[in-house]
Phi, psi and omega in degrees: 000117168291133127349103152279166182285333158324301182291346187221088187302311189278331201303122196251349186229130177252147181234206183253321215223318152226173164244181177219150219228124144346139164271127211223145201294357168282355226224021197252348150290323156307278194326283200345291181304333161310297181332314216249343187295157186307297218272337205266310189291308181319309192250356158269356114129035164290095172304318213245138172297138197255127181257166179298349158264032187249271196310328159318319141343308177289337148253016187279159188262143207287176155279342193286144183295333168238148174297122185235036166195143191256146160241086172286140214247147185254091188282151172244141205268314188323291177294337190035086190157132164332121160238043152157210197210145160186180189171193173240143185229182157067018169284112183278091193298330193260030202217273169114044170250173190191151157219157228229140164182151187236146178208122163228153214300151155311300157341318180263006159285148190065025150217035130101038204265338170333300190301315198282306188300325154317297224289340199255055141240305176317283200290357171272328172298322176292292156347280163243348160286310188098042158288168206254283184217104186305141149235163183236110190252180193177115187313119171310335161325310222258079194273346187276310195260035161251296202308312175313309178290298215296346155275350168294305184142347182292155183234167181256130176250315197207130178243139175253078195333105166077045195267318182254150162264116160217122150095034185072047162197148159272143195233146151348150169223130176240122167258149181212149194233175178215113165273147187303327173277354180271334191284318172278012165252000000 
């Protein structure tokens, strides 16, 4: 049985496989817990341990007069339950850039929940925002989430030699972007 916007009330993105839902403070131990996981950290470059009012912080609504970052809560429509978080952040209005980013539950890797959720974040910048141009940065280690932009649509713009330390080494930091007019072809 497919999953409606009935069946699921906060869905604010419908995907095939998730939808993507506001995010809610009921939930913020879980994130907390993504934040902290080992495997999650390494390439999301969380050092420092998150404690659960550090990550609330991060949703609380800002002071700034306009808003420059989205968040989305990653429903697994099957499963019925959050499995990460993503959105755009670092959104320039008068430029019309953004940058993207996703965190998924470990558990839920390696089934292309990534692919979808980028692709239905990209088409919502595009869509209903008008932005210009998405970028994506990403650790040269991290060969699942070059392959993820790269199916998406992102192209490699720039590398920045040796910029992070992991895992007792400094590594590539690679950016890569998608413009709106290569994302409507």
């Amino acid at each position: 049985m497919s999953e409606t916007k009935e069946d699921n009330p906060l869905a604010f993105i419908e995907g095939d496989v998730v939808s993507l839902c506001p995010t809610n403070a009921d939930n913020i131990i879980l994130y907390a817990g993504w934040m902290n996981n080992p495997e999650t950290r390494k390439y999301a470059r969380y050092e420092m341990p998150q404690t659960i009012d550090e990550v609330k912080k991060l949703f609380e609504p800002k002071k700034e007069a306009v808003k420059n970052e989205i968040f989305f809560e990653i429903w697994h429509k099957k499963e019925k339950k959050p499995v990460g978080l993503a959105g755009l952040i670092r959104i320039q209005w008068f430029t019309r850039n953004a940058h993207i980013f996703y965190l998924i539950d470990q558990k839920y890797w390696g089934q292309n929940i990534g692919t979808e959720v980028g692709k239905l974040v990209v088409d919502y910048a595009y869509k209903e925002l008008n932005l210009h141009k998405i970028t994506a940065r990403m650790f040269a280690p991290n060969k699942v989430s070059l392959r993820v932009a790269e199916k998406i649509g992102f192209k490699h713009e720039i590398t920045l030699k040796k910029e992070v330390y992991i895992d007792g080494e400094h590594v590539d930091v690679l950016e890569y972007a998608i413009f709106k007019d290569d994302w409507k072809k």
